[in-house]
Kinemage of the C-alpha trace (Angstrom):
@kinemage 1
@onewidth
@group {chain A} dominant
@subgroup {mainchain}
@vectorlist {calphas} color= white
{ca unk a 1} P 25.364 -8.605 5.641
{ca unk a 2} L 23.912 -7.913 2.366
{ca unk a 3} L 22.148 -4.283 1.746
{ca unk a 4} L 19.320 -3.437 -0.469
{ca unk a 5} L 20.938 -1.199 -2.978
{ca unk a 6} L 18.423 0.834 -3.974
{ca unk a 7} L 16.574 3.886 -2.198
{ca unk a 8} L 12.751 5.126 -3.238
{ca unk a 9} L 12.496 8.218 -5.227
{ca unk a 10} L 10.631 10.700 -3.496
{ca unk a 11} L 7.473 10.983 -5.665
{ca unk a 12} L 5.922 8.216 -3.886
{ca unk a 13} L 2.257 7.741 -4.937
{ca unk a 14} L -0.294 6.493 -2.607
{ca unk a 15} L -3.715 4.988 -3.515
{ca unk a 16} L -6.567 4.066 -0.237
{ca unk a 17} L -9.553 2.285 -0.562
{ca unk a 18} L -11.621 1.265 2.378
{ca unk a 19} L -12.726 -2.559 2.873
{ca unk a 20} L -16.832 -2.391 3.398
{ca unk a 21} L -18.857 -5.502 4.440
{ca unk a 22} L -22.139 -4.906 2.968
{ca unk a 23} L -25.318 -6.692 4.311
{ca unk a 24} L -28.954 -6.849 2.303
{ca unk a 25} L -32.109 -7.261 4.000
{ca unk a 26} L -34.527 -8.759 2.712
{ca unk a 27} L -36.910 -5.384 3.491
{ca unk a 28} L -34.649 -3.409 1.389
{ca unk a 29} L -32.531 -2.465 4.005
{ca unk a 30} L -28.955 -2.756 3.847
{ca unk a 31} L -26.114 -2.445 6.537
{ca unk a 32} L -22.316 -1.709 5.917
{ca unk a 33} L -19.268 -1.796 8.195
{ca unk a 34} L -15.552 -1.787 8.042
{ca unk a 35} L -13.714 -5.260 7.207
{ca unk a 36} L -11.320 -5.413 9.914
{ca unk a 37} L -9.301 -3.358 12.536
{ca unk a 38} L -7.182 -1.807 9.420
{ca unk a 39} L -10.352 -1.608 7.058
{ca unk a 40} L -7.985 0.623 4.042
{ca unk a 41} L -6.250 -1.121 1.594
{ca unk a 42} L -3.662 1.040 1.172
{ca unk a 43} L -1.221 0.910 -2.354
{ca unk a 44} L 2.395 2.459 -3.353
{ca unk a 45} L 3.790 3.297 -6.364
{ca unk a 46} L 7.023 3.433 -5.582
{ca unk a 47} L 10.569 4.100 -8.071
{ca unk a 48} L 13.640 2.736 -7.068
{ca unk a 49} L 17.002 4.055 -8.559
{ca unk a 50} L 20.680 2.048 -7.917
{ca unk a 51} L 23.056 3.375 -5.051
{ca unk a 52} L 26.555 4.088 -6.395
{ca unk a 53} L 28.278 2.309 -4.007
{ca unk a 54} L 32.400 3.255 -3.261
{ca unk a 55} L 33.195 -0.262 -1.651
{ca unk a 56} L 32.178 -2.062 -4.949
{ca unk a 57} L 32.587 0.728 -7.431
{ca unk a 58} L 28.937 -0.260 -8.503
């Protein structure tokens, strides 16, 4: 079974921004609500660094 070789730093970076629906009225009024059960886009920066690994001497 192959293995992902690599592990995440640990200065993982996280960026959140909430999905809004936004409605107009014609009045001037306007209405907003969350897009969705998980309404927050969520984004990682992550690093990855190579595993030394002893079986393949990589």
């Amino acid at each position: 079974m192959e293995r992902f070789p690599f592990t995440p730093d640990y200065g993982a970076q996280q960026q959140a921004q909430p999905c809004i629906l936004k409605a107009q009225f014609g009045d001037g009024y306007s209405q907003r609500a969350e897009d969705g059960l998980r309404a927050t886009l969520q984004r990682w920066a992550l690093q990855f660094n190579p595993q030394w690994s002893p079986k393949t001497g990589q």
